[in-house]
N, C-alpha and C positions, 0 to 999 in steps of 0.2 A: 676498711677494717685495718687496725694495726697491726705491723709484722715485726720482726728483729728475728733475720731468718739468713740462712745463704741459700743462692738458688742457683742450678746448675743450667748452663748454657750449653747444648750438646755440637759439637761442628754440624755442619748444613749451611742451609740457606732458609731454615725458620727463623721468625722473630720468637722469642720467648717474654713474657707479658713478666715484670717485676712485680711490677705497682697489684696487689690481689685485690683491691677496687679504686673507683676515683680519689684521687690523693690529689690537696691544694695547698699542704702541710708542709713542715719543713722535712726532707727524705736525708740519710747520711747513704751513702753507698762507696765500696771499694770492692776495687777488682782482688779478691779472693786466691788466685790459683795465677801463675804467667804465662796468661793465654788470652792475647788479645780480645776485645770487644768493641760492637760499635752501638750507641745507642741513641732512640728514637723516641720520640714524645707524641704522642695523639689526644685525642680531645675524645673519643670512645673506645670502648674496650674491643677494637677490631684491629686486627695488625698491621702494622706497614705492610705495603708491597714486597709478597719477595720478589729477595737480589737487591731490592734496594739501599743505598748506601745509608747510613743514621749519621748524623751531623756532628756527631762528637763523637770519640771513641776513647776508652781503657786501655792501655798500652804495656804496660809495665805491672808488675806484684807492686799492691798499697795505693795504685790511681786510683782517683775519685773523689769525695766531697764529702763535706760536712753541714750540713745547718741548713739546706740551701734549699729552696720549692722548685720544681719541674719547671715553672714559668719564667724563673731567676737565667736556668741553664738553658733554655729551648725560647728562646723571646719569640721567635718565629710563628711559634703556636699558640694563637690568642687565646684559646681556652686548656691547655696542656692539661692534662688529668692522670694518664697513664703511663710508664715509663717502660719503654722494652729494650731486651738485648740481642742479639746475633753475632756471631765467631765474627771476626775479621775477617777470617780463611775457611772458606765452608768444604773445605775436605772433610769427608770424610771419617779420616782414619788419622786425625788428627787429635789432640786430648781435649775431654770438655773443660769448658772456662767455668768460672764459679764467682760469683757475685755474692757477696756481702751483704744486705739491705736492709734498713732501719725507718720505721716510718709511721706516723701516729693515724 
């Protein structure tokens, strides 16, 4: 399903699911808020491992992409479908990140 939404990433150690079904499409995404993120690509709608690190990370306010499909960023994952996020820093009491997300 199509979205053009922001979505909030809460600190922890949960992944939080972007993609709201399998996407093969071209996705735009920016990090939203300046609060680190790292994120993950899977091929079902079940999440990374928590604690586990995601292969590319949001860094900065305005990181991230344009025009680009999950398979383009994640070659790793031969059938990529889903895109997820998790804090950098899973404190707690730290401020939630907020994602950006556009995608047909």
């Amino acid at each position: 399903m199509a979205q053009n939404t922001r979505i909030t990433v809460a600190a922890g150690d949960d992944w939080v699911q972007l993609t709201d079904a399998s996407t093969t499409g071209d996705i735009s995404i920016m990090l939203a808020a300046p609060y680190p993120v790292m994120l993950q690509a899977t091929a079902t709608d079940t999440a990374p491992t928590s604690g586990t690190l995601g292969p590319l990370a949001l860094l900065q306010f305005g990181d991230g992409w344009s025009e680009a499909t999950i398979l383009e960023k994640f070659p790793g994952v031969a059938t990529a479908a889903f895109l997820w996020a998790r804090r950098l820093h899973a404190d707690s009491n730290a401020p939630d990140a907020i994602i950006g997300i556009s995608h047909g």
